[in-house]
N, C-alpha and C positions, 0 to 999 in steps of 0.2 A: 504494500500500500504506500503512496506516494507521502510524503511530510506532509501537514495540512497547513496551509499557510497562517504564518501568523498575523495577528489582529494588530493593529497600529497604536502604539503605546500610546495612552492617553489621562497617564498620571503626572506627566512631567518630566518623563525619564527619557531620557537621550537613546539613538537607535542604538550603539554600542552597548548602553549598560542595558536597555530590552532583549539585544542579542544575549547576552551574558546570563541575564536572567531565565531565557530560554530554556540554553544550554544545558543549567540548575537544573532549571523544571525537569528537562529531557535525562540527564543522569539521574536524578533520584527516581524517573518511572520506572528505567531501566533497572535500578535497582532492587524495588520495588517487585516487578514482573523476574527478576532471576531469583531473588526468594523465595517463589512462592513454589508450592508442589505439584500444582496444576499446570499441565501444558497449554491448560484456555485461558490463563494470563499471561498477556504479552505486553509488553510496553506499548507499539502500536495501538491493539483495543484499548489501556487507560488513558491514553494519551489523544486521539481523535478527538476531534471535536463533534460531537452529538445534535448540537441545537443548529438545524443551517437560518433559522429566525432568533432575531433577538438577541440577547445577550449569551457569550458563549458557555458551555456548560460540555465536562470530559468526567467521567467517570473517576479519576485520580481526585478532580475534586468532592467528592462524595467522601473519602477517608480522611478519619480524624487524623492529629498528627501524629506519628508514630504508630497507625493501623497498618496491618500488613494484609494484602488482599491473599486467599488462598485458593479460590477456585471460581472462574467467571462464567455462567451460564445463561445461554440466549435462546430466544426465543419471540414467539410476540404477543402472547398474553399469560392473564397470571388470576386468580383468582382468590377470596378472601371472602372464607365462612365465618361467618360473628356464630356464637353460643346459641342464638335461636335458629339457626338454620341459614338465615338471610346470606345467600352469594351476590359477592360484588366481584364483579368479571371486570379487568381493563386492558385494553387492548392497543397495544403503540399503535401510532401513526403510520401511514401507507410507506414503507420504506426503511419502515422504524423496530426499532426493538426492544422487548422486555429481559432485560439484564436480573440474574440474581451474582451477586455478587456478596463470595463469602470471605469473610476474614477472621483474624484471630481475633476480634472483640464484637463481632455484627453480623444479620446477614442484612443486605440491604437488596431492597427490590425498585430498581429502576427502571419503568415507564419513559423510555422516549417519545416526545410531539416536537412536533415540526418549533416551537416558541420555547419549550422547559422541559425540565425533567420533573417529572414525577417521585420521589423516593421516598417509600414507609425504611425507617432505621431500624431493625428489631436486635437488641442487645443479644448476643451468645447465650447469656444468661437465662434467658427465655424462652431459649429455641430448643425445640425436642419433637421423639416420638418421629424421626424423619423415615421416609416407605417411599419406593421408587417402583411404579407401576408400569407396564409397559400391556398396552392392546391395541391391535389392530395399525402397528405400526407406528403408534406414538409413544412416546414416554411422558411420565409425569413426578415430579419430584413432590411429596404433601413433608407439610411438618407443621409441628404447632408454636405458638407463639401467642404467652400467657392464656386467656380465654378463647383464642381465633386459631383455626387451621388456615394454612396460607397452599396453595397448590401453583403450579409453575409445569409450563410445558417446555422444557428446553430443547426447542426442534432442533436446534441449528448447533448443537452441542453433542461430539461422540458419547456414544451412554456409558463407554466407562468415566467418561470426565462426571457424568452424573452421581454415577455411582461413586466412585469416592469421594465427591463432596454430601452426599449422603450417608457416607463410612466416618469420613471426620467431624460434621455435626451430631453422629448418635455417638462419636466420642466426646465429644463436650456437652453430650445432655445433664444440665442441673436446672432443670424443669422444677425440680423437686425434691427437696432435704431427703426423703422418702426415698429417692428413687434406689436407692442402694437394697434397697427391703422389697421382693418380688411380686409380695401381696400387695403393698401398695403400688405398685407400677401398674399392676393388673388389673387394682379398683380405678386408677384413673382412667387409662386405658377402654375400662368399659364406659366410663362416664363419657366419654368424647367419643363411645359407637353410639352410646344413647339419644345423647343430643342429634346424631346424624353429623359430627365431624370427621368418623373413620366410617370410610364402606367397610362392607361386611370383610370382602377380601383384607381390606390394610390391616383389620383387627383379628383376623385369622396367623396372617404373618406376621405383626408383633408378637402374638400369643406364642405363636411356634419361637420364634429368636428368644422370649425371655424365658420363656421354660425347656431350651433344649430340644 
């Protein structure tokens, strides 16, 4: 992919120190993208520019400072069940893409439109219970995140890139003080089939993973 050109500095800063400042930018993605364990972060994806309206907006800027991204998943919608059932489906823009992007402290889900980005931050700390579904040719990545199941179709993503950021999220599930304790994993568990946030399947295959 070609360099995306940059924006014309418009803080006061001379084109040399903007060049300089680039450069910065451009070594710490780089940096950034050879940290991480996933082959679907590159420097290129955090680094692109997203927004072609409006004020510009890259995926790099989405991480806190000293967040390290671990595995980047595409696609172009994403969905989010609340506790009473209610699905809220979003769907990037014509061109566009729904990013899950994980890292060691967030998963963060990004909504590209043609003017912004869209992003819900969900803290590590929250995120659990992840099940990677695959029918009829699609994949789908679910997890939860405090009271809401969050579901992700990452089309445009090889399924093992899925799968292990679905390996390393159910290693950082602290969902739950409890979760160490198998009955309570398995009473929560059924509380989120109850509601209608695990299909029957996802809550057949936790059962089988947590009991062996």
């Amino acid at each position: 992919m070609p360099d995306t050109p940059r924006d014309p500095p418009t803080d006061g800063t001379t084109d040399a120190e903007g060049a300089a400042g680039a450069e910065s930018e451009t070594a710490t993605t780089r940096s950034l993208a050879a940290a991480a364990p996933g082959e679907s972060v590159t420097a290129e994806r955090l680094g692109v520019r997203l927004v072609p309206e409006g004020t510009p907006a890259r995926l790099r800027e989405v991480l806190a400072p000293d967040e390290t991204p671990q595995y980047l998943l595409e696609g172009v919608m994403a969905d989010r069940v609340a506790a009473d059932g209610t699905v809220r489906r979003r769907m990037a823009c014509s061109g566009g893409s729904v990013f899950t992007l994980v890292t060691d402290r967030a998963v963060h889900l990004v909504v590209q439109y043609r003017d912004r980005l869209d992003v819900d931050t969900l803290p590590l700390a929250t995120v659990g219970g992840p099940t990677v579904r695959r029918a009829g040719g699609e994949t789908r990545l679910a997890f939860d995140a405090g009271d809401e199941r969050y579901r992700v179709y990452p089309s445009a993503t090889p399924g093992t890139e899925t799968d292990a950021a679905a390996a390393y999220l159910d290693g950082q599930d602290t969902v739950d003080a409890g979760d160490n304790d198998p009955v309570s994993t398995l009473e929560r568990l059924a509380g989120l089939y109850e509601r209608g946030l695990l299909t029957e399947e996802e809550f057949a295959a936790a059962k089988r993973d947590l009991l062996g």
